[in-house]
N, C-alpha and C positions, 0 to 999 in steps of 0.2 A: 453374847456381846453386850457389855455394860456400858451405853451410852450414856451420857449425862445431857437432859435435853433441856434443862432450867437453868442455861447460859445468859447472864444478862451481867454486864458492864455498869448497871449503876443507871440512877437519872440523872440528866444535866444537872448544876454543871459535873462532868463525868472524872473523875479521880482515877491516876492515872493508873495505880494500884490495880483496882477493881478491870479495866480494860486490858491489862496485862495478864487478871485470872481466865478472864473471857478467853481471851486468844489460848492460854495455856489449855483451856479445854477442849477449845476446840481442836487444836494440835492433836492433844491427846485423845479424841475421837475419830481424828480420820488414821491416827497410827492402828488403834484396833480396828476401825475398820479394814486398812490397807492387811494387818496382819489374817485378819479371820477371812475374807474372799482370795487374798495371793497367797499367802502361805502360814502354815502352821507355828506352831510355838519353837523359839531356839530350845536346842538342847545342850549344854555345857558337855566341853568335847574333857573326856580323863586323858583318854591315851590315843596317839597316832603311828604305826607304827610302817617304818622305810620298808615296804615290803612290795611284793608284783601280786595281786594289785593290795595297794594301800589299803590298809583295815583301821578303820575309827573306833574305837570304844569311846562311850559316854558315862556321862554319870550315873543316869537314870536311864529309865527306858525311853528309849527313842521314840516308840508310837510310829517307826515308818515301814512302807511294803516294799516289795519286792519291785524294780522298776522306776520305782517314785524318782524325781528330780530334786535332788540339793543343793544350796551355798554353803562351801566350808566361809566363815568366819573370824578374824583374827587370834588365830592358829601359832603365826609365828612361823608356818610352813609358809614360805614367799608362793614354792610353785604351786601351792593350795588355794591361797586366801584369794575370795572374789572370783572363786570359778565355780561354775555349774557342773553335775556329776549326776552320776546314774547309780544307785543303791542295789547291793545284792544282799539282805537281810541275812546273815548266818544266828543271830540270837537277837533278844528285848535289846542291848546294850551294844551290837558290833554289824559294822556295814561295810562293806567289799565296795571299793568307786569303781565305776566306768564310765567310759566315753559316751557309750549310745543306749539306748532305750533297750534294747534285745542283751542288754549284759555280755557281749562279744569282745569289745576292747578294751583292756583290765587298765588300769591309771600304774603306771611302774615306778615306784616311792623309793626304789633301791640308792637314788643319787639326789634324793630330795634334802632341803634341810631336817635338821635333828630335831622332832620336837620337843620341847623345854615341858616338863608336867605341869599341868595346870593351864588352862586359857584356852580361848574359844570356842563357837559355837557352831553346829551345823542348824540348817534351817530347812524343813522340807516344803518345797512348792504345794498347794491342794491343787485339786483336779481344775480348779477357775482359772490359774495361775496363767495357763496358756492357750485360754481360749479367745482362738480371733476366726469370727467366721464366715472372713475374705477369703481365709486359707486355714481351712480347719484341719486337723493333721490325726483324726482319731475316729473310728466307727462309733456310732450314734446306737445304741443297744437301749429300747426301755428295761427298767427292774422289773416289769410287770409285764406279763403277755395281754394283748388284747385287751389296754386299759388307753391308751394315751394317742391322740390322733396328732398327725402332721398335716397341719392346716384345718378347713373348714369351710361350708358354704357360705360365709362373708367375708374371712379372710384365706386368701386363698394364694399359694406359691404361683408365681408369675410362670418359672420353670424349671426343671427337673432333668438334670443329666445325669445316666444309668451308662458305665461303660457295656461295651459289648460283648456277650456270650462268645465263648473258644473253648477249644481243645486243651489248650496250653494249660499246663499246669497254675493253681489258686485260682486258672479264671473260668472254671468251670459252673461255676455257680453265678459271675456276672449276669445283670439283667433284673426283672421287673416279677419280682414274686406275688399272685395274690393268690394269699391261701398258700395252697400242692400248685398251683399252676403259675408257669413260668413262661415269659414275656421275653425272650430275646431279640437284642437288637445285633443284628447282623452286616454291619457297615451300613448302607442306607434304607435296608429293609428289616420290613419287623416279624419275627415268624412267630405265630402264636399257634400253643399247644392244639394238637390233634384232636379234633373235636372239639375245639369252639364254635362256641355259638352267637348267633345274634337273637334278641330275643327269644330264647329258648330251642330256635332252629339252624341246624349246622347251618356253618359258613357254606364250605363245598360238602355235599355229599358225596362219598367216590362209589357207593352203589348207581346213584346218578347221575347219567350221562348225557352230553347233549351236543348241537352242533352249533358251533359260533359263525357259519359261511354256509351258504346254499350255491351250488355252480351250477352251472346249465351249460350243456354241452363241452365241457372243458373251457370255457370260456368265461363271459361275466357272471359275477359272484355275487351273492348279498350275503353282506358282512353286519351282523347285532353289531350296536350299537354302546347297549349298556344289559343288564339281564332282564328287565322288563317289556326290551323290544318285542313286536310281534311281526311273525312274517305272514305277508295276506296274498295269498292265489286268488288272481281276478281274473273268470274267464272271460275268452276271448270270441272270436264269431262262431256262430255252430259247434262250441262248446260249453255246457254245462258239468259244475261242482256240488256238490253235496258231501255236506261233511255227516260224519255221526261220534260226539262224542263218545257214547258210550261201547261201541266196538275201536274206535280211537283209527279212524277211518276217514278217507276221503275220494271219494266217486266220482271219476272224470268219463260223461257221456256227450260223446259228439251229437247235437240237435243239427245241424246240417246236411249237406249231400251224404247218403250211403248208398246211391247208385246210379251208373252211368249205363244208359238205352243208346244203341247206333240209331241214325234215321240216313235220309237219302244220301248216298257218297259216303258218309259214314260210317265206319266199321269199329266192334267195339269187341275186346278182348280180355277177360281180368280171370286171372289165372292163382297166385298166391298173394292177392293186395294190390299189383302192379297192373294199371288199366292200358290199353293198348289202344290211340285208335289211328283206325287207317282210312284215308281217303279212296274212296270206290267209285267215284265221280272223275269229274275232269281231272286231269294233271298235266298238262297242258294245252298250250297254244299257240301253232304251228302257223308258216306261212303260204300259203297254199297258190300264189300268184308268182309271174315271172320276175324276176327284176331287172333292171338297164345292170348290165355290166359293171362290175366292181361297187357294186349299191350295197351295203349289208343288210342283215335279215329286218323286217321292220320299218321298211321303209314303204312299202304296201303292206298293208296289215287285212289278211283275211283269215276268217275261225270258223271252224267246225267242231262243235261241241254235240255231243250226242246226250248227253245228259245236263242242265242246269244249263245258266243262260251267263256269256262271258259280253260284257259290253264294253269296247276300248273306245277313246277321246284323245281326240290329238290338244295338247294342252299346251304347244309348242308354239309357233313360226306358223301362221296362216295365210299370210300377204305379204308382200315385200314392194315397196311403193316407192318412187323418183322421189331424190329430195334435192337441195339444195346443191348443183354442181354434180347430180349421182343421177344416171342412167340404168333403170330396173327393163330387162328383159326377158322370158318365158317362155319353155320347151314343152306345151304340152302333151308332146308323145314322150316323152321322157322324165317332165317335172323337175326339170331344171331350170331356175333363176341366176340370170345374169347381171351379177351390179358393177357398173362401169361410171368411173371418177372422170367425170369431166372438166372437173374444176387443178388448175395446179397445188400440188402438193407441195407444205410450208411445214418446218417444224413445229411444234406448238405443247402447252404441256397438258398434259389431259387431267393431272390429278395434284390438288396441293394436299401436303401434307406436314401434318405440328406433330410432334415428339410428344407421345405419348395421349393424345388428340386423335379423333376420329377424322377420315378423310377426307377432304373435300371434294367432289366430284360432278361434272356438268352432267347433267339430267338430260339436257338435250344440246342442240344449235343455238339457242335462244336464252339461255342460261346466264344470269350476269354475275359475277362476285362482285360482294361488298363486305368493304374490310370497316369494322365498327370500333369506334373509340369506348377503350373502357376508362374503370377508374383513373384518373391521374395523366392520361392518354389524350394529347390533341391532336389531328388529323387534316392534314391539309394538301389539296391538290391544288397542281398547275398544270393544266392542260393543254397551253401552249407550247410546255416544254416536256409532258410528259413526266411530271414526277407526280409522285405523293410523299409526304414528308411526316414523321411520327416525332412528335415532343411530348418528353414527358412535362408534367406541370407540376412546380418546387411547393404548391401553397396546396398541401390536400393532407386528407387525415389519412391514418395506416390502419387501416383494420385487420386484426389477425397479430400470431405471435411474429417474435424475433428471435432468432437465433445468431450465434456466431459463426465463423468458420469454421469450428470445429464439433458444429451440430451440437453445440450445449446452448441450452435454452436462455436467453436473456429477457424475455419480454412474454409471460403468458397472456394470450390474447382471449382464452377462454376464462379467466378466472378474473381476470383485467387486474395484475399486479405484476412489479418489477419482481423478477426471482436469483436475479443475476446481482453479483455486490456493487454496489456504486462508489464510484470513484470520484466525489465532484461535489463540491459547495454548496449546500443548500440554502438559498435565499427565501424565506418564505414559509406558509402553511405546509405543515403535513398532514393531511389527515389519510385515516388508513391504518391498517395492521402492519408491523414491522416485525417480520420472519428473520433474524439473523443474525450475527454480530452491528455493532457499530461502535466506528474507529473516528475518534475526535472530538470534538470539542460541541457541546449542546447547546445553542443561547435560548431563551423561550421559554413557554410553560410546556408542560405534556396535560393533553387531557386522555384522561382512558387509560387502561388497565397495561401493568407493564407485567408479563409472565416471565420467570424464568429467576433464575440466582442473578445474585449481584455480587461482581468481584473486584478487588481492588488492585490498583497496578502491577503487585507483586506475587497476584494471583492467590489473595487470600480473600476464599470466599465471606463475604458481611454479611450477606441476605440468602438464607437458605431458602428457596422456594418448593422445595420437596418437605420439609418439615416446617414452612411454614414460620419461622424465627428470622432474630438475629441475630450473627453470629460475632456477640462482643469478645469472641477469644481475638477475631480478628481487629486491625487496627482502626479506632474512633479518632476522627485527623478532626471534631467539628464539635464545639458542646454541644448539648443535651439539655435543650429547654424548653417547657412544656409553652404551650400556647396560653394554658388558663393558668394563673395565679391558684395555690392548695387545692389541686382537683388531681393531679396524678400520685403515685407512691411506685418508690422504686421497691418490688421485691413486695413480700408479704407474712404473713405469721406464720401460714401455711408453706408458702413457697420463697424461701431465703435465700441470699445471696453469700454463700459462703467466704470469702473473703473481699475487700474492699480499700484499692491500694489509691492514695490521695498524696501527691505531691507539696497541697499548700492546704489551705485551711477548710473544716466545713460550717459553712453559715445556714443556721438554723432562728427558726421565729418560735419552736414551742422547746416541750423539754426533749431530753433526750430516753429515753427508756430502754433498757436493755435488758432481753428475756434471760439472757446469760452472761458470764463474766467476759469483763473486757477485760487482755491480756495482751501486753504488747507490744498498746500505743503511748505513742509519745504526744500528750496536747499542748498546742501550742497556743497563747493566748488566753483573752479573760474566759471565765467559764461562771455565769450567773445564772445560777436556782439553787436549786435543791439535790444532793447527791443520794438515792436511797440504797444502800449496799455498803459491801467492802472494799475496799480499793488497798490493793497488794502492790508492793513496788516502793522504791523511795523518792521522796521528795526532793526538786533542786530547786533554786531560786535562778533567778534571771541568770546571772553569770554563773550559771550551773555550779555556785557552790552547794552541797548536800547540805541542806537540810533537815531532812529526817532519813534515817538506815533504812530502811528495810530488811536490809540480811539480818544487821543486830536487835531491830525494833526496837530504835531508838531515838528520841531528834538528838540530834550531833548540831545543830544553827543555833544563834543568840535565839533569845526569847525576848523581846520586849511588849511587856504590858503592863498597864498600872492595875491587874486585877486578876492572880497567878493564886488559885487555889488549889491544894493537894499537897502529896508529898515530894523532897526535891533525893534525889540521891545523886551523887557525885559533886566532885569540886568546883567550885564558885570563885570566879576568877573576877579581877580588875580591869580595866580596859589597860593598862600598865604591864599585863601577864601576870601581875603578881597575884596570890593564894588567898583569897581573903578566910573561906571555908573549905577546908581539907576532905579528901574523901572520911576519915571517922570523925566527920561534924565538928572539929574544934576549930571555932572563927579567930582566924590568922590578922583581922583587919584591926582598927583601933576603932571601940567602940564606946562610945558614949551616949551612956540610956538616958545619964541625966540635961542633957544638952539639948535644947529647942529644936525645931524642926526648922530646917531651913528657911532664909526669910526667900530663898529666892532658888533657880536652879545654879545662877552662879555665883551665891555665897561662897567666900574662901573657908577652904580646908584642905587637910593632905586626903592625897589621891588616898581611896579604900577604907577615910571613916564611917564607921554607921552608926548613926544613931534610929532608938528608937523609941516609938509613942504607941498610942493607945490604936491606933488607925493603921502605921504605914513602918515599914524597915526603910531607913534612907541610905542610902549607897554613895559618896564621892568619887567619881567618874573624872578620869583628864577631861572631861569636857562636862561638866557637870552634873547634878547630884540628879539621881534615878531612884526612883522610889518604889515598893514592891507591899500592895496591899496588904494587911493581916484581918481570915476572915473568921477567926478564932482559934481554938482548938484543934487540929490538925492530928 
């Protein structure tokens, strides 16, 4: 590629000439660029000929492969020119079109226009032509084995998706090659080749076996954890462990009882493990006295033990004594107690009792209840009449939660906050953590931390509180102004704001610097400094008539200055319309060299004489005479 990189327009003041070769160079530097990274050299088309699929012959050798991607070129074939195609090379000189990259669908020329000999070019894409790689569309193969790395330890790919290993035909080879060994991803699992290793030791050994659960008696288990867990036998009473690594062993000796002796009454029997013992002493105690008729056993109590000593206690009813209104009388041939009510029989209630409360119950005759005011609770008797009377009292605290009628929690009394949503006008401080939505309207400061996103009426979140921004996609209803006067910057060198859409104007106190081309905008208003660049586009003047083309590169607006140096080309007009200077230079106006320089601008003459002097061309304008420097030589 033959750039030309000693581009320069000239010193001020700049000749308009010289800025016109500028541009032309550069044009013509970014064409061979554009031609050398997207596509090869055109080829001059000989012949095209209406056939299934259409065959191009060229002048020369084409230089294209098999596959490659083409623009036929103004051909004179309508259904040809400006379409992309697929090349089947049959010789240097003749190419077969197709639709698709695999040469399948042939381009059918049979009903195409005729082509006229002579004219047009095909043009082949190079391999840069279609590389986009958002959406790459071609296998990544180095020229070299084991020469060229993807990525590295400081720059390093974020991530790496490998379709997944199958059956299915072409995708048998899917997945993660290093080396001979292959890495398959299998929907959400990865199965790595047989016998991998970690650090140099298999993964799983399958000569190695082991148990991941221990059960004890078909019942509870212990279940590893992870493969480092350990399980630990801790003996229990009158048993001892001994382990021995190296026979890979573990000895369980009972230190406790290993034998049972009978002694008196006692009998003792152990036959295969199972100890037997039998009482040889007493086994019972009998009553051996008369009893009063219908009395049951036990009511006299006498023992005859001929072996060991049985000692009974009446732990019962000893006495039975006169009490208030009650008559006790006694049979002692018999041992019977007689209690007799001498006092009249009243209903009365013997036992109060609260739901879900223990009972209350008289202890004896003398017994008094007293009913106790609790919280909130006032208590008052009248004894003349017989009452007591229970008032609750409206002025006391509530200790404990709240709930609703439907046993949802409204008030935690352990944690001491509202949990339930409120419904009701806050007048006042809040201080406190605020767990939930809230619906309305805020007057106040907030002091303390507010967690959580922030959304707007329409439910577009502005404040992500999971990443931590904000979210200008969503709508900004408030400007954006900093607190301090040139202490903040929107955006960064590093970190930019890709686009930037302003309704009215931007007011700036320094220059404006731009790392790359502006393209696009339209400025509105004065613009004082220094512009350092190129600026593409045409010029308009307030009543947006054009002032300079852009497409043409050219100003197309008056020019007034009294000091216009370089070359002019094109026609020089009157303010009348009429011709003074033609486009082939012959001056159309009435000119008079020898004739004074005007005494004034609106000396009489006819519209479009010019006179001229050693200084200045003068010009007769319907509104007076315009004069145009001469800075010599030109």
């Amino acid at each position: 590629m033959a750039y030309k990189t000693n581009i320069s327009p000239g010193n001020a003041p700049l000749k308009w000439s010289n800025v016109n070769d500028a541009l032309d160079d550069i044009n013509n530097n970014f064409t061979i660029l554009g031609a050398s990274i997207a596509q090869y050299t055109e080829k001059n088309i000989a012949n095209i000929d209406q056939s299934n699929p259409v065959k191009i012959t060229t002048v020369s050798n084409h230089e294209l492969s098999d596959g490659q991607r083409i623009t036929v070129k103004s051909s004179g074939v309508s259904q040809l020119d400006g379409n992309t195609y697929y090349v089947d090379v049959t010789s240097d000189d003749e190419v077969l079109l197709y639709t698709d990259e695999n040469l399948t669908t042939a381009v059918d020329g049979s009903a195409h226009d005729a082509y006229a000999s002579g004219g047009g070019q095909v043009q082949g894409f190079s391999p840069f032509a279609s590389v986009d790689f958002e959406t790459f569309r071609s296998s990544i193969i180095p020229s070299d084995t084991n020469t060229y790395k993807l990525g590295n330890f400081t720059n390093m790919w974020k991530e790496v998706h490998i379709d997944s290993s199958s059956d299915a035909p072409d995708d048998q080879n899917n997945g993660l090659w290093l080396g001979l060994a292959k890495v398959k991803g299998v929907g959400t699992i990865v199965d790595l080749p047989l016998g991998s290793t970690v650090n140099g030791e298999l993964i799983i050994n399958p000569d190695q076996t082991f148990f991941k659960s221990v059960q004890i008696d078909n019942g509870d288990r212990i279940v590893a954890d992870d493969f480092v867990d350990t399980l630990n036998l801790i003996s229990g009473t009158a048993i001892a462990m001994t382990a021995d690594s190296g026979a890979e062993s573990i000895t369980i000796t009972n230190t406790g009882v290993t034998q049972l002796t009978g002694s008196t009454g006692v009998g003792v029997s152990a036959a295969t493990g199972n100890i037997t013992l039998t009482n040889t002493g007493v086994t019972s105690v009998a009553n051996g006295s008369t009893l009063p008729t219908g009395r049951p056993v036990g009511t006299g109590v006498a023992v005859d033990s001929s072996t060991g000593s049985i000692t009974l206690t009446n732990t019962g009813v000893m006495e039975v004594q006169n009490g208030f209104g009650i008559t006790v009388s006694t049979d002692p041939a018999t041992g019977i107690a007689t209690v007799t009510n001498s006092a009249p029989a009243v209903n009365t209630f013997g036992t109060f009792a609260v739901q879900g409360q223990s009972d209350v119950s008289p202890d004896n005759t003398a017994d008094t209840l007293e009913f106790v005011a609790g919280y909130g609770i006032v208590i008052t008797t009248d004894g003349g009449n017989d009452k007591i009377t229970f008032t609750l009292n409206q002025n006391i605290d509530i200790n404990g939660s709240v709930f609703a009628d439907d046993s949802t929690l409204l008030v935690d009394g352990v944690l001491g906050r509202i949990t339930a949503d409120v419904y009701a006008d806050v007048y006042g401080n809040v201080t406190g953590d605020v767990t939930g939505n809230v619906v309305g309207n805020t007057t106040g400061y907030h002091t303390g931390d507010v967690t959580g996103s922030v959304f707007a009426d329409d439910s577009t979140k502005l404040v992500d509180s999971v990443d931590s921004t904000f979210n200008l996609n969503g709508t900004v209803g408030t400007s954006i102004i900093g607190n301090q006067n040139n202490q903040y910057d929107l955006g960064s060198s590093s970190n930019q704001f890709k686009s930037l859409f302003l309704s009215q104007h931007i007011e700036m106190g320094g220059n404006i610097v731009a790392i790359g081309n502006i393209s696009g905008a339209t400025l509105s208003g004065n613009l004082t400094g220094y512009q350092t660049g190129d600026m593409t586009g045409s010029v308009f003047g307030d009543d947006s008539v054009k002032l300079v083309d852009g497409a043409e590169s050219k100003i197309v607006g008056p020019v007034e200055s009294d000091n216009i140096r370089g070359s002019f080309i094109g026609t020089v007009f009157a303010d009348d319309s009429s011709v003074i200077i033609n486009e082939e230079g012959t001056v159309l106006g009435t000119i008079a060299p020898g004739a004074t320089a005007p005494a004034s601008e609106l000396e009489a003459a006819p519209v479009g004489e010019i006179r001229v002097d050693d200084n200045y061309v003068y010009v007769r304008k319907s509104t007076g005479w315009g004069k145009i420097a001469i800075g010599g030589w030109v």
